[in-house]
Each structure stands twice: as C-alpha cells, then as structure tokens.
PABAZA-17234 format. One line per 2 residues: number of its first residue (from 1); for each residue x, y, z of N, C-alpha, C. Coordinates in Angstrom, 2 decimals. Example, Ala and Ser with C-alpha at 12.3 -4.5 7.8 and 13.67 -1.06 7.14 Angstrom:
BEGIN
1	13.19:-5.69:7.80:12.30:-4.50:7.80:13.20:-3.30:7.80  12.85:-2.25:7.08:13.67:-1.06:7.14:12.90:0.03:7.87
This chain:
BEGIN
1	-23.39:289.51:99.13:-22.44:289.75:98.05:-23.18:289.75:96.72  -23.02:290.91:95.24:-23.13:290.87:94.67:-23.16:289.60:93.46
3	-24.44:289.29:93.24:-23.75:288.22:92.22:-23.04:288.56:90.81  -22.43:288.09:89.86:-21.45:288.56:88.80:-22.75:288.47:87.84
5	-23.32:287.53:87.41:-24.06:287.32:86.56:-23.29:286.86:84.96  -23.87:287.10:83.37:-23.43:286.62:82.71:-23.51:287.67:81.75
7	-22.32:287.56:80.97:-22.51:288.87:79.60:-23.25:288.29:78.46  -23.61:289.33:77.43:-24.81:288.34:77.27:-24.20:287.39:75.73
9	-22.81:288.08:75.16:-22.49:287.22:74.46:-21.83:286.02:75.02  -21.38:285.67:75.92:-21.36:284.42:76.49:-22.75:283.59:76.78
11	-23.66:284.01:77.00:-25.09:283.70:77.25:-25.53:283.14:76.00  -25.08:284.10:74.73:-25.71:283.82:73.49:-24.85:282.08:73.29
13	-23.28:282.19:73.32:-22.64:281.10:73.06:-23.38:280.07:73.65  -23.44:279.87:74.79:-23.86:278.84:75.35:-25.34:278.15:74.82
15	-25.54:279.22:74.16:-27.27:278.59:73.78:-27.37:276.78:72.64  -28.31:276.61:72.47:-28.57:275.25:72.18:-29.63:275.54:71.20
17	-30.18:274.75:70.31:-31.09:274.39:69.50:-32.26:273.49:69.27  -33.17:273.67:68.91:-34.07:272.69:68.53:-35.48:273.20:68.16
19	-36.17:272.46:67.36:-37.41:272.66:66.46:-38.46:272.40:66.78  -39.30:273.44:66.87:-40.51:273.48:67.35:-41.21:273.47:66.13
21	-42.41:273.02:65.64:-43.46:273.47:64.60:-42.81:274.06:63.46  -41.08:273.78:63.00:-40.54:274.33:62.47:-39.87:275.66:62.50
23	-39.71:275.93:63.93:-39.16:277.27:64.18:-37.93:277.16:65.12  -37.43:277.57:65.21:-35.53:277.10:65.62:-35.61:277.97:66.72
25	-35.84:277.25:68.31:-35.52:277.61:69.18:-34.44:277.53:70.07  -34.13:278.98:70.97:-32.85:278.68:71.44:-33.66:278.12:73.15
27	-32.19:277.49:73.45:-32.76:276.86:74.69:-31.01:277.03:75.67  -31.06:276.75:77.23:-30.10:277.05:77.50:-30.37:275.86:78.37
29	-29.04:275.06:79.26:-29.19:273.48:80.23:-27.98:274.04:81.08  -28.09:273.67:82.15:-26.97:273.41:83.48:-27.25:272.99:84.85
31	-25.89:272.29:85.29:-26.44:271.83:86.20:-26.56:270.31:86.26  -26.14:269.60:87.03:-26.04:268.24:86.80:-27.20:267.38:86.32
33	-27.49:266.75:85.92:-28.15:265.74:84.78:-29.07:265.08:85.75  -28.78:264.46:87.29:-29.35:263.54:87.84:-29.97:264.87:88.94
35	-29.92:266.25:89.24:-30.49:267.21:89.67:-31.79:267.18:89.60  -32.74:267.78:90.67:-34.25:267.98:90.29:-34.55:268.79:89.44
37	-34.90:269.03:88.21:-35.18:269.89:87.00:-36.23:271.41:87.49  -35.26:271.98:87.18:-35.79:273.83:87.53:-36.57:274.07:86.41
39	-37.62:274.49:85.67:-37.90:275.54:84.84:-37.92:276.85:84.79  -37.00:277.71:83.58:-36.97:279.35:84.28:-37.99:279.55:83.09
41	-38.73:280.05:82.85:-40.03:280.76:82.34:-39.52:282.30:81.92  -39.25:283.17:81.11:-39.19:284.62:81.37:-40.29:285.68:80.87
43	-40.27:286.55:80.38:-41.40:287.27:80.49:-41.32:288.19:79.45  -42.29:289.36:79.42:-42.35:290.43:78.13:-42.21:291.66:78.28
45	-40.93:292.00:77.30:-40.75:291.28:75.98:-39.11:291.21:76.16  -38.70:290.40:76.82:-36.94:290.39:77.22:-37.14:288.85:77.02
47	-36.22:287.98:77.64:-35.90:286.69:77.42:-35.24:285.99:78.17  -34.63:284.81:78.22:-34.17:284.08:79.23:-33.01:284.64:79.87
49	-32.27:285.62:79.25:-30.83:285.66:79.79:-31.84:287.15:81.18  -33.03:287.48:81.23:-33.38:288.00:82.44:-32.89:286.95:83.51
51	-32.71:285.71:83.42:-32.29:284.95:84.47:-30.84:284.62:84.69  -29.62:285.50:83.85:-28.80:285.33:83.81:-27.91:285.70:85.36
53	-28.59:286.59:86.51:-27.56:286.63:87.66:-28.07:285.25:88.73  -28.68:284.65:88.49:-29.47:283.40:89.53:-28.92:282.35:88.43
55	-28.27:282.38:87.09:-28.03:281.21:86.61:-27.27:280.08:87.52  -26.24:280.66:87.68:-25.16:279.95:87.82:-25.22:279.35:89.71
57	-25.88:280.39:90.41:-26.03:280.15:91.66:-27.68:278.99:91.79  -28.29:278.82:90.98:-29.19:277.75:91.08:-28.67:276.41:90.64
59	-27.71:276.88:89.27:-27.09:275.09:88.87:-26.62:274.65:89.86  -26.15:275.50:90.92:-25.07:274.56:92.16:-26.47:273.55:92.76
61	-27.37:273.93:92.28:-28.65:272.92:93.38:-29.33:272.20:91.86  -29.86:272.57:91.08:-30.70:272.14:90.35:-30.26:271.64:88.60
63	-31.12:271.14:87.98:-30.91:270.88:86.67:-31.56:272.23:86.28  -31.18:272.83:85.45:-31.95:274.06:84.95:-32.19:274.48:83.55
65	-33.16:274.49:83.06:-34.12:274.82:82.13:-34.57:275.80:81.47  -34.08:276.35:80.69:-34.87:277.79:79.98:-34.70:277.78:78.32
67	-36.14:278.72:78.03:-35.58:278.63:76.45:-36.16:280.33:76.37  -35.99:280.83:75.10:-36.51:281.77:74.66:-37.63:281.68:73.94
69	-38.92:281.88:74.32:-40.34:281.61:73.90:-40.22:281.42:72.62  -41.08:281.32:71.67:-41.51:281.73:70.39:-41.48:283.27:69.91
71	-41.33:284.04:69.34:-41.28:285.23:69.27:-40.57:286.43:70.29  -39.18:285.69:71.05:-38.49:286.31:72.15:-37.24:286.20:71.68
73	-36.24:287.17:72.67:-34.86:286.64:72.24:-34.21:286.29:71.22  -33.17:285.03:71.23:-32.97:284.72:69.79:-33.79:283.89:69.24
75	-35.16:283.65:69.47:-35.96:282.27:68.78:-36.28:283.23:67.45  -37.00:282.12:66.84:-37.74:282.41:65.95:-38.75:283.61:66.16
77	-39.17:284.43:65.02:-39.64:285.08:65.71:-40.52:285.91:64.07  -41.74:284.70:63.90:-42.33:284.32:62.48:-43.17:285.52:62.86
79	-43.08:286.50:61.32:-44.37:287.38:61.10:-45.59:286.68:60.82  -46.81:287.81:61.27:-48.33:286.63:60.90:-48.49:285.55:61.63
81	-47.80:285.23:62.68:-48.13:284.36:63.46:-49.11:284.34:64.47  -49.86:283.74:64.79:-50.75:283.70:65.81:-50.40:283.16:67.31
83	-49.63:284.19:68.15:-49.02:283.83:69.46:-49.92:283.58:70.23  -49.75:282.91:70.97:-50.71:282.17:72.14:-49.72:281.75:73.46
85	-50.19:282.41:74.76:-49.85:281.17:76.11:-49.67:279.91:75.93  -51.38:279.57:75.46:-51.08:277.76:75.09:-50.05:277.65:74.22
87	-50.06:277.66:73.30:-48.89:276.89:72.38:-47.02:277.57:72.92  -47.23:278.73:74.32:-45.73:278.29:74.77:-45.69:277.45:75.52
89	-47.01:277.19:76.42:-46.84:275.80:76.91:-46.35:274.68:76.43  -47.31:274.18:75.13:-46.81:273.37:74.21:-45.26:273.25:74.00
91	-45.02:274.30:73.96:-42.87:274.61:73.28:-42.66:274.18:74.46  -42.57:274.54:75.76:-42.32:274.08:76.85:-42.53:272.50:76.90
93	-43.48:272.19:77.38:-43.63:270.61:76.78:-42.44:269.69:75.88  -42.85:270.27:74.87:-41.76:269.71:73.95:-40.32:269.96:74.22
95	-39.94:271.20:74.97:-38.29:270.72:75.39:-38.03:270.12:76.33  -38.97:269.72:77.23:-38.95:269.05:77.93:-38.69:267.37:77.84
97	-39.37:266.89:76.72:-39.31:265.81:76.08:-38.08:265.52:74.98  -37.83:266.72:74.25:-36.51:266.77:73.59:-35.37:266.24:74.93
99	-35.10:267.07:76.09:-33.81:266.47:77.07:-34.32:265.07:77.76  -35.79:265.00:77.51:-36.14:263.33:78.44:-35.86:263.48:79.27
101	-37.12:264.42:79.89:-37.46:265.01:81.17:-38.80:264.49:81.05  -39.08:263.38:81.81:-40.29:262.75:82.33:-41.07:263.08:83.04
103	-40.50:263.12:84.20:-40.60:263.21:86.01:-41.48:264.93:86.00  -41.59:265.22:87.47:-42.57:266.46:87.66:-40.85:267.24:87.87
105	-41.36:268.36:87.22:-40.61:269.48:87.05:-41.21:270.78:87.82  -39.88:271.59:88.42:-40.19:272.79:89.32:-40.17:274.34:88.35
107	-41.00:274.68:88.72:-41.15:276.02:87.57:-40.50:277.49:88.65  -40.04:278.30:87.98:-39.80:279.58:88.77:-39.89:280.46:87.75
109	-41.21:281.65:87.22:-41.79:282.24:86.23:-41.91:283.55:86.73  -41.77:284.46:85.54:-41.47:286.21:85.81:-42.67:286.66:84.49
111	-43.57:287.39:84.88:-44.50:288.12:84.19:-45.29:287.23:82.82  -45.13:287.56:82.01:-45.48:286.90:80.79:-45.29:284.94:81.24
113	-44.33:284.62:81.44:-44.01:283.35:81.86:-44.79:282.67:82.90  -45.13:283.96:83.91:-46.45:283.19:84.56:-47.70:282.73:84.26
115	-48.26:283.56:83.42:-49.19:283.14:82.78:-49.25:281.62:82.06  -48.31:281.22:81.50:-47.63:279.59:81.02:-47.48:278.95:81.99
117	-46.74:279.56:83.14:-46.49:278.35:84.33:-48.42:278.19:85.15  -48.86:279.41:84.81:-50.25:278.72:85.45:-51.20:278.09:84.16
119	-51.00:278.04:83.01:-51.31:276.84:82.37:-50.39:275.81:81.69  -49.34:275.55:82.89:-49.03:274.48:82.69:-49.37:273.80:84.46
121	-49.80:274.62:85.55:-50.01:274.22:86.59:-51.88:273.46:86.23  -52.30:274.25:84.89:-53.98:273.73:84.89:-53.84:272.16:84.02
123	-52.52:272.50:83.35:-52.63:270.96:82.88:-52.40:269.93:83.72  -51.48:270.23:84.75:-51.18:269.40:85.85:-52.34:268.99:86.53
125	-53.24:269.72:86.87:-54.32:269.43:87.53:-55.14:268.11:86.66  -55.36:268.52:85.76:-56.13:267.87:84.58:-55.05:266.13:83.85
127	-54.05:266.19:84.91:-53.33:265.13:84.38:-52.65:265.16:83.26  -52.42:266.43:82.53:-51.12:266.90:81.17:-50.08:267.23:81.95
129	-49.76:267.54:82.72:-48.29:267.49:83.03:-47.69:266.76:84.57  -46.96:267.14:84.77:-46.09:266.74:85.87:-45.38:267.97:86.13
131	-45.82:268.85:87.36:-45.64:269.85:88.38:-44.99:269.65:89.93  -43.53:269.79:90.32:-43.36:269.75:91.49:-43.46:270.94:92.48
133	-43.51:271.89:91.97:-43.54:273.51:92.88:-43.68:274.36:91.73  -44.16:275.95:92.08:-44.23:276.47:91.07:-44.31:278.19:91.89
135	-43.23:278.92:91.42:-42.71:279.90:92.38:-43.24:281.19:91.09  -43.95:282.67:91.25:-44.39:283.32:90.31:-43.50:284.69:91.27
137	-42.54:285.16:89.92:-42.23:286.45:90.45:-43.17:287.49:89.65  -43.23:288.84:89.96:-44.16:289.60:89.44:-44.59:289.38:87.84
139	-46.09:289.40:88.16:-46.91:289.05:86.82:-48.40:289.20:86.92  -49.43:289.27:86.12:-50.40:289.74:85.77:-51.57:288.24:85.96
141	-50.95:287.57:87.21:-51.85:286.16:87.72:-53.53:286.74:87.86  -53.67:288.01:88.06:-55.30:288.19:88.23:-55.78:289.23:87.25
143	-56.23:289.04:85.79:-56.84:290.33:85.11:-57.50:291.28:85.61  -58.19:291.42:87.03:-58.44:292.39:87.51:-57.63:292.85:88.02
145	-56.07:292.89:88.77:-55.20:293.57:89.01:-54.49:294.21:87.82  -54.43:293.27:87.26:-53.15:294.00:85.77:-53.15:295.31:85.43
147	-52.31:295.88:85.57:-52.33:297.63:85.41:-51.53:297.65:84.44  -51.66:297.51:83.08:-50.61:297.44:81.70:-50.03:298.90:81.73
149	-49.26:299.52:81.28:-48.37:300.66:80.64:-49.08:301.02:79.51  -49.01:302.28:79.51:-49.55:303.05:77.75:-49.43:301.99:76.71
151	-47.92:301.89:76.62:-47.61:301.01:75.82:-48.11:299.48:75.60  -48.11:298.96:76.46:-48.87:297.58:76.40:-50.45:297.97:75.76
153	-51.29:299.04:76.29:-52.07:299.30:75.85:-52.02:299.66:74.09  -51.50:300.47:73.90:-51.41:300.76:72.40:-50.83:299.49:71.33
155	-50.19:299.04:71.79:-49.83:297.56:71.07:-50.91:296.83:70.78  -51.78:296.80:71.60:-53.24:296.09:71.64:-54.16:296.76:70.83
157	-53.76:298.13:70.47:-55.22:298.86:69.62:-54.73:298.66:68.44  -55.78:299.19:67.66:-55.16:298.93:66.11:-54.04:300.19:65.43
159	-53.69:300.47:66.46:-52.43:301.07:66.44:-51.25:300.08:66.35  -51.08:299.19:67.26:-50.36:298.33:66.86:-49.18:297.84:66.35
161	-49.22:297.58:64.82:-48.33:297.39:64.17:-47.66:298.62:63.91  -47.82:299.66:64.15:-46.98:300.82:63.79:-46.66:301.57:65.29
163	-47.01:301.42:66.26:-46.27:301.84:67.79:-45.31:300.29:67.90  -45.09:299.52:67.64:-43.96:298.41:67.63:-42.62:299.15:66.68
165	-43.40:299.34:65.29:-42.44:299.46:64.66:-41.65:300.82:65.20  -42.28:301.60:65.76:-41.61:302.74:66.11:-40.97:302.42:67.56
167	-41.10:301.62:68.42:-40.33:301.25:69.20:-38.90:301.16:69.60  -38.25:301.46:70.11:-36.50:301.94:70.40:-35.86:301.76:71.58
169	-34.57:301.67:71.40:-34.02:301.83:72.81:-34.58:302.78:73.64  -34.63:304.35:73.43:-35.17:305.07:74.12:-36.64:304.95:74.48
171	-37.11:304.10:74.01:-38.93:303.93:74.45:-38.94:302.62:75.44  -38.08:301.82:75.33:-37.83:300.79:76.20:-37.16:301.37:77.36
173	-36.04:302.22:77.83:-35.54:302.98:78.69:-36.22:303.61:79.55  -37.78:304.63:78.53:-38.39:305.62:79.17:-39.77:304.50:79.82
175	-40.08:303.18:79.34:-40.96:302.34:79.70:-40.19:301.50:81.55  -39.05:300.92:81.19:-38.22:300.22:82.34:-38.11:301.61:83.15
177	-37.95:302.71:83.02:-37.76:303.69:84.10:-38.77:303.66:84.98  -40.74:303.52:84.51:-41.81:303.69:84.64:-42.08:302.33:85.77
179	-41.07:301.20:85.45:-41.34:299.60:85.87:-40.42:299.26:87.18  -39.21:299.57:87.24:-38.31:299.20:87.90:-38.32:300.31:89.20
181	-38.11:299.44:90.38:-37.61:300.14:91.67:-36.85:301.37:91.21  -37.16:302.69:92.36:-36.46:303.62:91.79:-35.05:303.85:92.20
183	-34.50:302.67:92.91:-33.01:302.55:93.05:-32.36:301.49:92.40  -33.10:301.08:91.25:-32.62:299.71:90.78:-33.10:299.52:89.49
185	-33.30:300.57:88.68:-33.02:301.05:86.86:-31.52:300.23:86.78  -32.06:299.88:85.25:-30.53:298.87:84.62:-30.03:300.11:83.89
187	-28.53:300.01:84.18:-27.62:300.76:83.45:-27.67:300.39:81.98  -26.82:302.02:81.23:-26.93:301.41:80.59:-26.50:300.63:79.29
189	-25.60:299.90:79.60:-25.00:298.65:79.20:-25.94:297.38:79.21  -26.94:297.61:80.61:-28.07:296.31:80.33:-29.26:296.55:79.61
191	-29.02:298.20:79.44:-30.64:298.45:78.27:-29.80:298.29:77.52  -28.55:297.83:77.25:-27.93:298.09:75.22:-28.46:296.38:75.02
193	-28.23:295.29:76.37:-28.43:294.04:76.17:-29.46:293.75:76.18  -31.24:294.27:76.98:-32.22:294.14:76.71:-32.91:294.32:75.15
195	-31.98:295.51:74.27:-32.85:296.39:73.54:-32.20:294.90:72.71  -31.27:295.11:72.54:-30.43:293.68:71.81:-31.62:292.24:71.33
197	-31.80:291.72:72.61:-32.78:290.61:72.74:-34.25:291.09:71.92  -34.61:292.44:72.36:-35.45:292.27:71.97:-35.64:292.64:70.56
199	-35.14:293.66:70.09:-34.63:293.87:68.69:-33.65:292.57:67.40  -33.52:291.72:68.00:-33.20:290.70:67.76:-34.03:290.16:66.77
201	-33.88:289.77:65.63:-34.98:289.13:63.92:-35.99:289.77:64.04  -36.14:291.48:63.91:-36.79:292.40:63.70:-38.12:292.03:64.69
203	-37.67:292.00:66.03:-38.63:291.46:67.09:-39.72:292.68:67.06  -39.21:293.83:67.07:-40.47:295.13:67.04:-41.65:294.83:66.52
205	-41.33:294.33:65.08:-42.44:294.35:64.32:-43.80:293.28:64.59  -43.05:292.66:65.44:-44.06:291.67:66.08:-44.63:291.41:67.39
207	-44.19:293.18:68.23:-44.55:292.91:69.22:-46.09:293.17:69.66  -47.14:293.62:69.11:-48.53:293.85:68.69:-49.52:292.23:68.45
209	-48.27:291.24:67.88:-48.86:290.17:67.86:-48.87:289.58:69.58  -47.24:289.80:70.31:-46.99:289.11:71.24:-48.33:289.35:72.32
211	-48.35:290.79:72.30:-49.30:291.41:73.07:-50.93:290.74:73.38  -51.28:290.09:72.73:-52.57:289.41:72.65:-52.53:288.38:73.52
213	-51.25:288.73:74.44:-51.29:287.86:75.71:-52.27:288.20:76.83  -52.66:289.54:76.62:-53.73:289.87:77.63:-55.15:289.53:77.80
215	-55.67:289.79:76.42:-57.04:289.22:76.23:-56.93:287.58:76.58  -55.75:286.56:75.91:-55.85:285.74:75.89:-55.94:285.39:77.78
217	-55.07:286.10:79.03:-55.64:285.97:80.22:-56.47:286.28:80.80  -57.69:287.09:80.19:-58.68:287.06:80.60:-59.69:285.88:80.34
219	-59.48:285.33:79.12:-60.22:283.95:78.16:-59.91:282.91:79.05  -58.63:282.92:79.99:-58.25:281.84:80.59:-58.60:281.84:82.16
221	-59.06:282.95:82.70:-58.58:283.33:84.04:-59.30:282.65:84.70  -60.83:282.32:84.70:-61.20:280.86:85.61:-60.80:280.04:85.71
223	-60.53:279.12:84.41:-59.49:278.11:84.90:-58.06:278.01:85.65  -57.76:278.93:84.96:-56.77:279.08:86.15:-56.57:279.18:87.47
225	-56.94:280.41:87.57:-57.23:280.82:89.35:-57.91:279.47:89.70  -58.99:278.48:89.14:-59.15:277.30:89.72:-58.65:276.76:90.16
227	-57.39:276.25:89.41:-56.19:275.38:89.37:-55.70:275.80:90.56  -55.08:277.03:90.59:-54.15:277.53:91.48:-55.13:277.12:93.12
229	-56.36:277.40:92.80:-57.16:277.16:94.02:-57.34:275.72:95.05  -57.30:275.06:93.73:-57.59:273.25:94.14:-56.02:273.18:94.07
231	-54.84:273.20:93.64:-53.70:272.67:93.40:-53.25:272.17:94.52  -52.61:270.83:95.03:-51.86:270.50:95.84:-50.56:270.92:95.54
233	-49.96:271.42:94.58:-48.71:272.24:94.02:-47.90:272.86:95.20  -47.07:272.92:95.61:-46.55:273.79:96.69:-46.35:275.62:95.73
235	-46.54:276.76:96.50:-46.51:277.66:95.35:-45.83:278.83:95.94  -45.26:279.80:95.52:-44.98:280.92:96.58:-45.08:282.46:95.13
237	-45.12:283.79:95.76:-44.86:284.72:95.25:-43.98:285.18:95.68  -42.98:285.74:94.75:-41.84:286.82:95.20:-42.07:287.84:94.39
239	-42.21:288.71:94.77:-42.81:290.28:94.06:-42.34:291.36:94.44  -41.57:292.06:93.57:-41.43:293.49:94.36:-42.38:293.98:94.45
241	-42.50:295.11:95.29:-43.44:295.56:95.92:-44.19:296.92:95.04  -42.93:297.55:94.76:-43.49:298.72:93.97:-43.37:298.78:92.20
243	-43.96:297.63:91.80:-44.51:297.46:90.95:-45.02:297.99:90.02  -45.63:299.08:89.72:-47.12:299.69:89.21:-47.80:298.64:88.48
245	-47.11:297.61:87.70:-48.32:296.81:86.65:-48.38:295.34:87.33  -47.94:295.06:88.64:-48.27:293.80:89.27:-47.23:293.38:91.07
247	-47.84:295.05:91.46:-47.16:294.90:92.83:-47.77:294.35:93.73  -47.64:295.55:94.74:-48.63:295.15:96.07:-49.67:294.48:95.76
249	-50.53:295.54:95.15:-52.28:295.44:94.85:-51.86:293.94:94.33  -51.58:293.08:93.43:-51.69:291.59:93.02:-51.32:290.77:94.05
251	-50.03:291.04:94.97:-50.33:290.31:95.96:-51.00:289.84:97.05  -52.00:291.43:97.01:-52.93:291.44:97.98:-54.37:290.46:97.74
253	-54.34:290.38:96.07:-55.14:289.65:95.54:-55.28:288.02:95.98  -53.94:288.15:95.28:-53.25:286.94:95.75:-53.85:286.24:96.75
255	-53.12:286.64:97.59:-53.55:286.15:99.32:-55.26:286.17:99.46  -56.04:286.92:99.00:-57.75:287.05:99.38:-57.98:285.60:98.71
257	-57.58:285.35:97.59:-58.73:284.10:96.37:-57.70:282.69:96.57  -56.46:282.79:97.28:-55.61:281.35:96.72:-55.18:281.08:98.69
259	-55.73:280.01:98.60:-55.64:279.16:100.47:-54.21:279.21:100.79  -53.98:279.74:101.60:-52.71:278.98:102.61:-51.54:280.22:101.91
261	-51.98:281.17:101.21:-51.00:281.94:100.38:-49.63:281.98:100.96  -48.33:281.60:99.94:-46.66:281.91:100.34:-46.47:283.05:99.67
263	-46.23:284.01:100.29:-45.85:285.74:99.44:-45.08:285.78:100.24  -43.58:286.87:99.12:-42.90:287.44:99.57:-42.82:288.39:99.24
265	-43.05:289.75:99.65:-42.76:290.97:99.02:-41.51:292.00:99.09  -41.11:292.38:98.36:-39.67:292.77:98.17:-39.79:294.43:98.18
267	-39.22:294.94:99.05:-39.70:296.41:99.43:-38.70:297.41:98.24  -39.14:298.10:97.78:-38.16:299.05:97.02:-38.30:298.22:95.25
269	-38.25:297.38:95.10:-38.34:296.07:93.92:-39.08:296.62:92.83  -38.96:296.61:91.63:-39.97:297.03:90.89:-40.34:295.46:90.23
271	-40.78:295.98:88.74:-41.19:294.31:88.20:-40.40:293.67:87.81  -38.94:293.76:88.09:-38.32:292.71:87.29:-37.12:291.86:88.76
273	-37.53:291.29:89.52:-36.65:291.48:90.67:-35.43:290.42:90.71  -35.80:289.46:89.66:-34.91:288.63:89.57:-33.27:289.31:88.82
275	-33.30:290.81:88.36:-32.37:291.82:87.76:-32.06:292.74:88.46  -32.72:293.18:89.69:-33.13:294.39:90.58:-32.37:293.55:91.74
277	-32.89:292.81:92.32:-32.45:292.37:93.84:-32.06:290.68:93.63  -31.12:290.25:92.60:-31.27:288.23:92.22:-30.85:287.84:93.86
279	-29.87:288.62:94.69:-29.64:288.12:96.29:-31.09:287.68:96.42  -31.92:288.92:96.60:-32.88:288.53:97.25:-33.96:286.99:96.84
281	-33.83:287.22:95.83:-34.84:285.94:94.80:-34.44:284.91:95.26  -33.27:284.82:94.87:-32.28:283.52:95.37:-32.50:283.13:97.00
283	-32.17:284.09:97.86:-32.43:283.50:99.17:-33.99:283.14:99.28  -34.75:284.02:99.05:-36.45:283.62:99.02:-36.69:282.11:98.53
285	-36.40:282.14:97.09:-36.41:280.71:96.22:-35.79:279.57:97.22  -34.61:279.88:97.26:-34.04:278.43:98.03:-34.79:277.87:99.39
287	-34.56:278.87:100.37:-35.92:279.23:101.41:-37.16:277.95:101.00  -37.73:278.30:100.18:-39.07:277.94:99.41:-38.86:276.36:99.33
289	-37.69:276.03:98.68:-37.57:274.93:98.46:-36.89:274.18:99.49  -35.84:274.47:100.51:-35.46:274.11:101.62:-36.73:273.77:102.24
291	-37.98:274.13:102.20:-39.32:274.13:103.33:-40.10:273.07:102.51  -39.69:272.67:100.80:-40.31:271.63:100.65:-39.81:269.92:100.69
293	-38.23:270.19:100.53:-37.97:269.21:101.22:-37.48:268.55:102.56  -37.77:269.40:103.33:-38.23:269.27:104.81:-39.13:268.31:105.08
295	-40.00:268.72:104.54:-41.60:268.49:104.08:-42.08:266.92:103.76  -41.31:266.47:103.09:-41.15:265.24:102.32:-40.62:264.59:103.43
C-alpha cells in the first residue's frame, strides 16, 4: 500500500527551532520520547521533508530526528559562508544535545547526508560520538565511484556563482529527470515542493558554496572508508540501482573494500529512493533493524 506521506506546508508547521553558531535552524521530532533515537540525515540540495513518506511510518517504532543542514531547506542559509561536512556534523551534534540525547543514536542517510553520517561514524570510532547502526541510501561513500551531473560539476568551476544563480525549476526538473528511476520522476506538484525548499532564503545563490562537498570527500576519504572498515557499527546499503551518480557501480564498490557488506539494491530506483519506492526503504530498513535486535 501506498504510503500518504506529508504536504509540505504541514511539514513546514511542524518544524522547530534552535541556534547553531548563530544561525536559526529548523529541526523536526516524533515519536515517543523513551524510543531508540533514529537520525534522518538528507542530502543535495533538497532537505528533510525528502523523508517526509517514511515519517510517520518510522515514528510508530522510533524517536526520530531530522533537521535541515546549514544552508538547506528552511535553515539558515548565510552568504560567504564556508560550508563544510564537518561542521554539519557539528550541527548534528549539537541537536542532539539541545533534545538530551546522550545514548548511541541510529543514523539512516541519503547522498550528501552520507557523507556526515560517515563522519560521524569516524568520530564514533575515535570515541566523539555514540553510533548504534548506520543505514546509507544512495550517495557518493567512494570518490572514485562518484559520477557528479554537469551541473554539480559547473557549480564547482569558477563558473559557479553564476550557474546557481541561473538555476530554476526547469533546471532542477531537467537535472531529477537525468537522476530518478525512469518510472518514478516526481510529479509535478513535488518539483513545485522541491524547487520551494530549495529556493527557499535565496538558496541558489549559495549553491556553488554547498558544492565544495566534493573536494571536501576526497580530503576525507581514508579516514573514512577506514572507519567504515574497522567499525563494529552494524551498517547496510539501500540503493537504487539505476542511479547514474551512485548506483550499481558504488555498490559494487561497496561490497569489494567494506567486510561482511549488507546491500540492498533496488531495481528500477534512481537516487532518491526514499521518494521513488519509501515501501521499499521502509521494509529494507525495518528488516535491518529487526536483524539487529535479534542479535542482542
């Protein structure tokens, strides 16, 4: 059965507040209080309400967790800023400590967000955090797989600041056409709500900064893949399959460099699968976690 999911001005209502480094982030909570704490992570350049059809069907199990990065969604979203992975870790961190969330926390991360959930899996290693599982739907976990889009590319040259600013619904449309399963393009009512988020406190103009997420995973990628290597972490992939910028080919990666690999690959799926197929995520995810507390 179809899940309903959430519109996104109800999504917006529900949102919450709080201050990072002086920047007013939105954050979203559900789900009972004494629950094992979920983290949803989302990715680039959309925002948490990508997790809006698995919301409501994960609170029935979990405490659940999401905010809109630094420069995403409705956060803040400061010109001249110097964006970094690390410091969304950091934001992460800190809302974590804002609800007095102690204990090891379960991550479930989509593209951009993975990259954070695997340095927040390297802090874990290193004794900075507290990690109970950590589930990666499609994302750019190995810089030698990453197959970016024109666009991701040109954001990165010193082109830049002026292919953002020219950025549009229709360039986001003709980009998600390029990304998504070819039976599972968002209508479009959900590109009016993507373009929304992301156009949101003149987000365009800063998406050239966001972008320096790539170099910054290459600067990181030993340690990481370390982490992921040594981690006692329980971990799984759910990935659609036909991908172009982090399908098959990454999961195949996947499985060669990281022991004992949990992949799931989602046939037809493009990169966003938690919007494309949330049935499927959802049964995979729970799956995942049904097998870890078995386990215990």
């Amino acid at each position: 059965m179809a899940l309903p999911g959430i519109p996104l001005t109800q999504w917006r209502a529900e949102s919450q507040r709080f201050d990072f480094n002086g920047h007013k982030i939105h954050y979203w909570t559900a789900g009972a209080a004494d629950s094992p704490p979920l983290l949803l992570i989302h990715g680039f350049p959309t925002a948490s309400w990508d997790w809006h059809y698995l919301w409501r069907p994960l609170a029935q199990h979990y405490r659940l967790i999401a905010c809109d990065m630094l420069g995403f969604g409705y956060s803040a979203k400061p010109t001249g800023h110097d964006y970094s992975l690390l410091e969304q870790a950091d934001l992460h961190q800190a809302l974590l400590a804002q609800l007095n969330v102690s204990g090891a926390v379960h991550v479930l991360a989509h593209d951009y967000g993975d990259s954070v959930a695997q340095e927040l899996l390297a802090r874990h290693q290193a004794g900075q955090f507290k990690l109970a599982s950590c589930v990666f739907l499609n994302g750019g976990l190995f810089p030698e797989t990453h197959r970016p889009v024109l666009l991701q590319k040109l954001l990165l040259s010193p082109l830049g600041p002026f292919i953002g600013r020219l950025f549009g619904r229709k360039k986001l449309e003709a980009n998600f056409a390029k990304v998504f399963g070819p039976n599972t393009l968002p209508d479009a009512a959900e590109l009016d709500d993507f373009w929304a988020l992301i156009s949101q406190n003149n987000g365009p103009a800063i998406m050239h900064r966001l972008i320096r997420y790539m170099p910054e995973r290459r600067q990181q990628r030993e340690r990481w893949v370390a982490a992921m290597q040594t981690t006692r972490v329980p971990m799984r992939v759910i990935d659609g399959a036909v991908d172009p910028i982090s399908g098959v080919h990454m999961v195949e990666r996947y499985r060669a460099l990281i022991p004992h690999a949990d992949t799931v690959l989602l046939e037809g799926i493009g990169h966003y699968p938690q919007t494309e197929a949330p049935e499927a995520v959802l049964e995979h995810y729970l799956a995942f976690r049904q097998q870890l507390d078995q386990a215990q």
